[in-house]
C-alpha positions as CSV (number, residue, x, y, z in Angstrom):
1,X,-115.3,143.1,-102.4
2,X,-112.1,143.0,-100.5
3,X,-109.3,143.3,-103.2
4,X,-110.5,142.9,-106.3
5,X,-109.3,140.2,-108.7
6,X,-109.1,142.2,-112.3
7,X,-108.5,146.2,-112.1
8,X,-109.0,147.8,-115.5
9,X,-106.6,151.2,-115.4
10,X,-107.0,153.7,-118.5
11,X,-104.4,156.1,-118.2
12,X,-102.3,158.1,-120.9
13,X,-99.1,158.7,-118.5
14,X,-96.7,155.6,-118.7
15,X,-95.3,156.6,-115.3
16,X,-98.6,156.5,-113.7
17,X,-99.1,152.9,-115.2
18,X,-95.8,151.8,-113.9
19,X,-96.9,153.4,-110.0
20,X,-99.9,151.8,-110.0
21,X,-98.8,148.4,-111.2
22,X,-96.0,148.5,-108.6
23,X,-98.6,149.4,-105.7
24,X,-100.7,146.4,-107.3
25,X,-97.7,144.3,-106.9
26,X,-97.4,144.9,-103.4
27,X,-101.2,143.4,-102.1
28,X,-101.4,140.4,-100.8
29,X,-103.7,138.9,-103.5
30,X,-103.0,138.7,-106.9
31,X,-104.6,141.2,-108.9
32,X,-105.4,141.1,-112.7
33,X,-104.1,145.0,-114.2
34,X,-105.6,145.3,-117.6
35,X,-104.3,148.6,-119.0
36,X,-105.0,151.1,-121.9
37,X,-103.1,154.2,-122.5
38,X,-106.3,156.3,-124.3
39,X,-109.8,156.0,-123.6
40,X,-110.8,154.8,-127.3
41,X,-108.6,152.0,-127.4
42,X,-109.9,150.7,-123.9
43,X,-113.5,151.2,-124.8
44,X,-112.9,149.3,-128.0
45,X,-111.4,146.2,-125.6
46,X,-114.6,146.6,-123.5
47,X,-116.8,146.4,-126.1
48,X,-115.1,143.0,-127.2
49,X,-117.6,140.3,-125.9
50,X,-115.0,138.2,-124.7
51,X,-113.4,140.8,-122.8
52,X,-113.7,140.1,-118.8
53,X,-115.7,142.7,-116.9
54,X,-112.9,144.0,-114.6
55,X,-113.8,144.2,-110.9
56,X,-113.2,148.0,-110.5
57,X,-112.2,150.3,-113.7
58,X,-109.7,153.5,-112.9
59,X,-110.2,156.2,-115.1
60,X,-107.4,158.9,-115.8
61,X,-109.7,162.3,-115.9
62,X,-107.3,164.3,-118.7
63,X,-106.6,162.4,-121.1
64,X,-105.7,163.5,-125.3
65,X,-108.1,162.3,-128.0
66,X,-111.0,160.9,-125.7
67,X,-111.1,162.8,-122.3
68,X,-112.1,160.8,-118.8
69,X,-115.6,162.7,-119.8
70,X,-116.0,161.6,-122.9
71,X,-114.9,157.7,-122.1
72,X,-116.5,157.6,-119.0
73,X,-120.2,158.3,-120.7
74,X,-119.5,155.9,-123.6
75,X,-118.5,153.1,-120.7
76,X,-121.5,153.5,-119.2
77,X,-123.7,152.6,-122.3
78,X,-121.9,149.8,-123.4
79,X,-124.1,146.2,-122.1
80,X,-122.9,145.2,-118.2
81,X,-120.9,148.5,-117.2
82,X,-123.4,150.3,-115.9
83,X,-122.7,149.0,-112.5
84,X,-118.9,148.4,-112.7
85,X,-117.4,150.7,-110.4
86,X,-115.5,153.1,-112.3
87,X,-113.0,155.2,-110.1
88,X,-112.1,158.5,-111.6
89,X,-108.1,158.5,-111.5
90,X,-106.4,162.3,-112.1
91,X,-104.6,164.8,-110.9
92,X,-106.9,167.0,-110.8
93,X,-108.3,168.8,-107.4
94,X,-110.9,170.5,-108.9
95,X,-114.4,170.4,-107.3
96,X,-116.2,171.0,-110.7
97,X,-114.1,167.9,-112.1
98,X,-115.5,165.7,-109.3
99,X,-119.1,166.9,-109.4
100,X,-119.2,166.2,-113.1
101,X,-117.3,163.0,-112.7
102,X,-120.4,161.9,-110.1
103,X,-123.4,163.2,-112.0
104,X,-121.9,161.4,-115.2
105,X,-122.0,158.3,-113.6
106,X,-118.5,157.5,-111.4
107,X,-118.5,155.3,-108.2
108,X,-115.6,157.8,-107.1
109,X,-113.0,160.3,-107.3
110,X,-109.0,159.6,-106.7
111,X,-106.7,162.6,-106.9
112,X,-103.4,161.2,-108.0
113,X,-101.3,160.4,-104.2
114,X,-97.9,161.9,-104.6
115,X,-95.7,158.7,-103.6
116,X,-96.2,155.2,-104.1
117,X,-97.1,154.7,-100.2
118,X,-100.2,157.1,-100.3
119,X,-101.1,155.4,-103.4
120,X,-101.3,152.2,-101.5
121,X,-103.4,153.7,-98.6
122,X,-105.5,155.1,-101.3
123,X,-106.0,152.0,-102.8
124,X,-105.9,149.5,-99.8
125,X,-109.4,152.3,-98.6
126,X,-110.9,152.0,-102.4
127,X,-110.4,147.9,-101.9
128,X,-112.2,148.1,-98.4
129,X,-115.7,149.3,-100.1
130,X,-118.3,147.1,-100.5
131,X,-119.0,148.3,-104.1
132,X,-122.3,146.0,-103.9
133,X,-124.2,148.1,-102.0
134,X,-122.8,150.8,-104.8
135,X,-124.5,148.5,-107.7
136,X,-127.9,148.0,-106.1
């Protein structure tokens, strides 16, 4: 994939928004941010039919009204997403998080960097996958 061309970031914490746009910002290519603060409003986007699949989907894990659980499993039934790569997005460290995060269905798991540079590693790695071979 090589640096995606729309990103889809769900994520109640402004803050976290405004981190990841910035690091966005600062790749080469452009890069499309489509951005929800709470999981029901994005899935009702998605479900729009004229809504663009994005490239890659980032998930925040805890998250008030619909959890990263409870968005994640509803992505994943909606037509076409069940091979978008959807990148689980938290703070959380917690190897029971990521094992459930996997089994329900996410291509990975990102625990939030602590400065804007390891955010950009973190993402310049996630951009280097061929998430193809993830679909197939």
């Amino acid at each position: 994939m090589n640096h995606p061309k729309r990103v889809f970031l769900i994520d109640d914490d402004e803050d976290d928004y405004y981190f990841f746009k910035t690091v966005l910002d600062g790749f080469e290519h452009r890069i499309e941010l489509a951005y929800d603060r709470d999981g029901e409003t994005a899935f009702r986007r998605l479900s729009e039919i004229d809504t663009e699949f994005p490239d890659l989907l980032f998930l925040d894990w805890n998250m008030p009204k619909w959890t990263g659980k409870q968005c994640l499993m509803a992505i994943r039934t909606l037509p076409g997403y069940s091979n978008i790569p959807i990148i689980i997005y938290t703070t959380s460290r917690d190897a029971k998080d990521k094992d459930d995060a996997r089994r329900l269905g996410a291509s990975y798991f990102l625990s939030k960097p602590t400065s804007i540079s390891q955010l950009y590693q973190e993402l310049d790695h996630i951009f280097s996958f061929d998430w193809r071979l993830e679909r197939e």
